[in-house]
N, C-alpha and C positions, 0 to 999 in steps of 0.2 A: 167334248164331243168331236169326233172325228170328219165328220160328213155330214150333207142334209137329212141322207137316206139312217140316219140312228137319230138325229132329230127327230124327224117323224117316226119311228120303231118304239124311239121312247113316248111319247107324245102318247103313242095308242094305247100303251103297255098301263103308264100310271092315271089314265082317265076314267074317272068313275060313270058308271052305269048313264048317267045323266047328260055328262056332257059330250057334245057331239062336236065332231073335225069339221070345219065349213073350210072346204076349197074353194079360192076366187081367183079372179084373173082380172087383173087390168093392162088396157093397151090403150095408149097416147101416143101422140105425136105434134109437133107444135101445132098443123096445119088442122087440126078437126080440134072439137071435144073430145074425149077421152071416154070409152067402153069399161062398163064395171061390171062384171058378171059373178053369178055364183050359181055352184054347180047343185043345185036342188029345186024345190018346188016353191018355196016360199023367197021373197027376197032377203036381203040380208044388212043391216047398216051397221059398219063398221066406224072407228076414230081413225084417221090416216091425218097425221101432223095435224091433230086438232081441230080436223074438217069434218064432220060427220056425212058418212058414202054413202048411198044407197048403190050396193050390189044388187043389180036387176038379174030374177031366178031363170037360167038360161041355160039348158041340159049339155055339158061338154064333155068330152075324156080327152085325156090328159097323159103323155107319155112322158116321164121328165129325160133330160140328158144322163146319156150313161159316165159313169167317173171310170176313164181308164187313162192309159197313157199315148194315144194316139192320136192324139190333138182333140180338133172340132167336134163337139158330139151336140146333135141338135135336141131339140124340145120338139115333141108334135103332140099338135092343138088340135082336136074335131070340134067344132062350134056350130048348135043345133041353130039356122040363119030365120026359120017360120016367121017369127018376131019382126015385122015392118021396122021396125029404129034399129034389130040388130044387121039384120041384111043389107039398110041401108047405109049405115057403118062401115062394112067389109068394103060393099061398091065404092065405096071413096077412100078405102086403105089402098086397095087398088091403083086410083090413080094417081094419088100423094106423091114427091118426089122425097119429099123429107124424113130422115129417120125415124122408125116406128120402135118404140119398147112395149115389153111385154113385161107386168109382174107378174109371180105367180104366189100368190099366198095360203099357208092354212091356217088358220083361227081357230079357236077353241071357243067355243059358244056360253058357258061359263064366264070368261072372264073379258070377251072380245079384245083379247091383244091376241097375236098371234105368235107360231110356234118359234123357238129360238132355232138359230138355224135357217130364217125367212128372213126378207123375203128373197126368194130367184128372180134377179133382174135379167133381161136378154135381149135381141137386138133381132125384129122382124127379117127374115130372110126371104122367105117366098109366102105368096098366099094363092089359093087356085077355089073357084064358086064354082057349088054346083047347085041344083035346083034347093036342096034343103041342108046342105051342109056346107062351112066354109074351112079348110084345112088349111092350118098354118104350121110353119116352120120357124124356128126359131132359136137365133144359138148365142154362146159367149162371140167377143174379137179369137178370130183365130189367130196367135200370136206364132203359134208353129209356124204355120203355111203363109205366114205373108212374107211378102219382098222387102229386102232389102238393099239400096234405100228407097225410103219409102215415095221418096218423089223419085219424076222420072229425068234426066238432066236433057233439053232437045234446046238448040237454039232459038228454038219459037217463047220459051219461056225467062232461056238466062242467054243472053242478049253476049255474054262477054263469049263465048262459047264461038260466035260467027267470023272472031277472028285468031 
């Protein structure tokens, strides 16, 4: 398999009548507990390293990152916030100073492992609240666009430098 996007192509293609794709999303960071959501009506509990989840049913869409050769391409998340535990969540993604990841998984409700090709891990970029939605961004390291090197050399930091 070449991509996630024929992951999931095949995924739909060889699923019988019965079983159903469940997208989820998880987002952690050391400073909170951890957001398990999934995109339908009912909740959803999944095995993650032998933990049993409950993904809480919390309506989103979901753009994935585009694959081209241009470097950085982001993830964008609309997350339905109505829910008092989810919105309260976002408000202190907000003011965390600490790295935030994003999973993004699909499962197959049959067999609850999920799709080969999963999961997409990402690194929070921006998040912006509005009354009933919270929109996040979210991408890989951009390894194009950063600098090199990666520290920056000032006498304030390497002391041998001030003479």
């Amino acid at each position: 398999m070449s991509s996630l996007s024929d992951a999931i192509k095949e995924a739909y293609v060889i699923a019988s009548a019965r079983r159903i794709i469940v997208k989820t999303l998880s987002i952690s960071s050391e400073e909170i507990e951890s957001l398990n959501i999934v995109h339908g009506v009912q909740d959803f509990t999944a095995n993650l390293d032998g933990i049993s989840t409950v993904f809480l049913a919390v309506p989103f869409e979901l753009v994935p990152p585009s694959q081209n050769d241009e470097g950085a391409s982001m993830l964008s998340v609309s997350v339905d916030i109505l829910a008092p535990t989810v919105f309260d969540f976002f408000k202190n993604i907000v003011k965390i100073n600490s790295p935030v990841k994003i999973i993004y998984r699909e499962w197959t409700s049959e067999t609850g492992t999920w799709i080969s090709g999963m999961p997409l891990e990402l690194s929070l970029k921006s998040v912006s609240l509005t009354e009933r939605v919270a929109s996040v961004m979210a991408g890989f390291m951009d390894i194009v666009n950063r600098a090199f090197p990666y520290k920056i050399y000032t006498p304030n930091t390497f002391f041998t430098l001030r003479y």
